[in-house]
N, C-alpha and C positions, 0 to 999 in steps of 0.2 A: 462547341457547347459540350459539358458534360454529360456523359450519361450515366443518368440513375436507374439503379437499381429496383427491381420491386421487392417490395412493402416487406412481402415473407421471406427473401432472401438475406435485407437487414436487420430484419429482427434479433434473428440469433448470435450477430456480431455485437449489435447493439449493450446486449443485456448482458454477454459474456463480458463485454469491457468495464461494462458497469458493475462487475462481480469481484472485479481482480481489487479495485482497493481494498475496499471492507475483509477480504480475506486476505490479503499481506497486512492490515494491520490487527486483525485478529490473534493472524499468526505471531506478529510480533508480542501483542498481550499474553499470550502464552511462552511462547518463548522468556522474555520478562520475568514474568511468576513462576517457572522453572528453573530462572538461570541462579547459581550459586553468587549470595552476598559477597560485593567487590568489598576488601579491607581499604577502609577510608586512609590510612595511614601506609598505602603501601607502596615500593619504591614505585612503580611504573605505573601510579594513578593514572586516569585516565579522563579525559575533559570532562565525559557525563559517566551517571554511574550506570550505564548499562553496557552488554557486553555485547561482542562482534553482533551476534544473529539478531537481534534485537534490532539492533542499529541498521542491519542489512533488510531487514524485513519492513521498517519505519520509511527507510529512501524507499525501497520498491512499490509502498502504497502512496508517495509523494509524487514518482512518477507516475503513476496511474490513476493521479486524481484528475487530469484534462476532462475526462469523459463525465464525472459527475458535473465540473462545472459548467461543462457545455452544456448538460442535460435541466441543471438549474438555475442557466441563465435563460431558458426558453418559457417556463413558467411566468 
């Protein structure tokens, strides 16, 4: 059988997981509206038009979205 944890020791794991999307995709929206307009026309376009960190910060709140869905599939 497993053993669980008390209440106040999961809480702060909890809520730390459920911080990390909302702020890699924040970060990404910023990153975004910082990053210098890609030229539509230029030799090494690229699939989307945003740029490395954008796209790095976009996967890192994709990967960290498990914890919301757990959290709003119990509702």
């Amino acid at each position: 059988m497993a053993r669980s944890e008390p209440a106040n020791k999961q809480a702060p794991a909890h809520w730390l997981a459920l911080a990390a999307a909302p702020a890699f995709a924040a970060m990404a929206l910023i990153s975004a509206a910082d990053a210098p307009p890609l030229a539509l026309c230029a030799a090494g376009a690229t699939l989307l038009p945003i740029d490395g960190m954008t796209a790095m910060y976009l996967l890192m709140s994709l990967f960290h979205l498990p914890p919301w869905l757990r959290f709003a599939g119990r509702g």
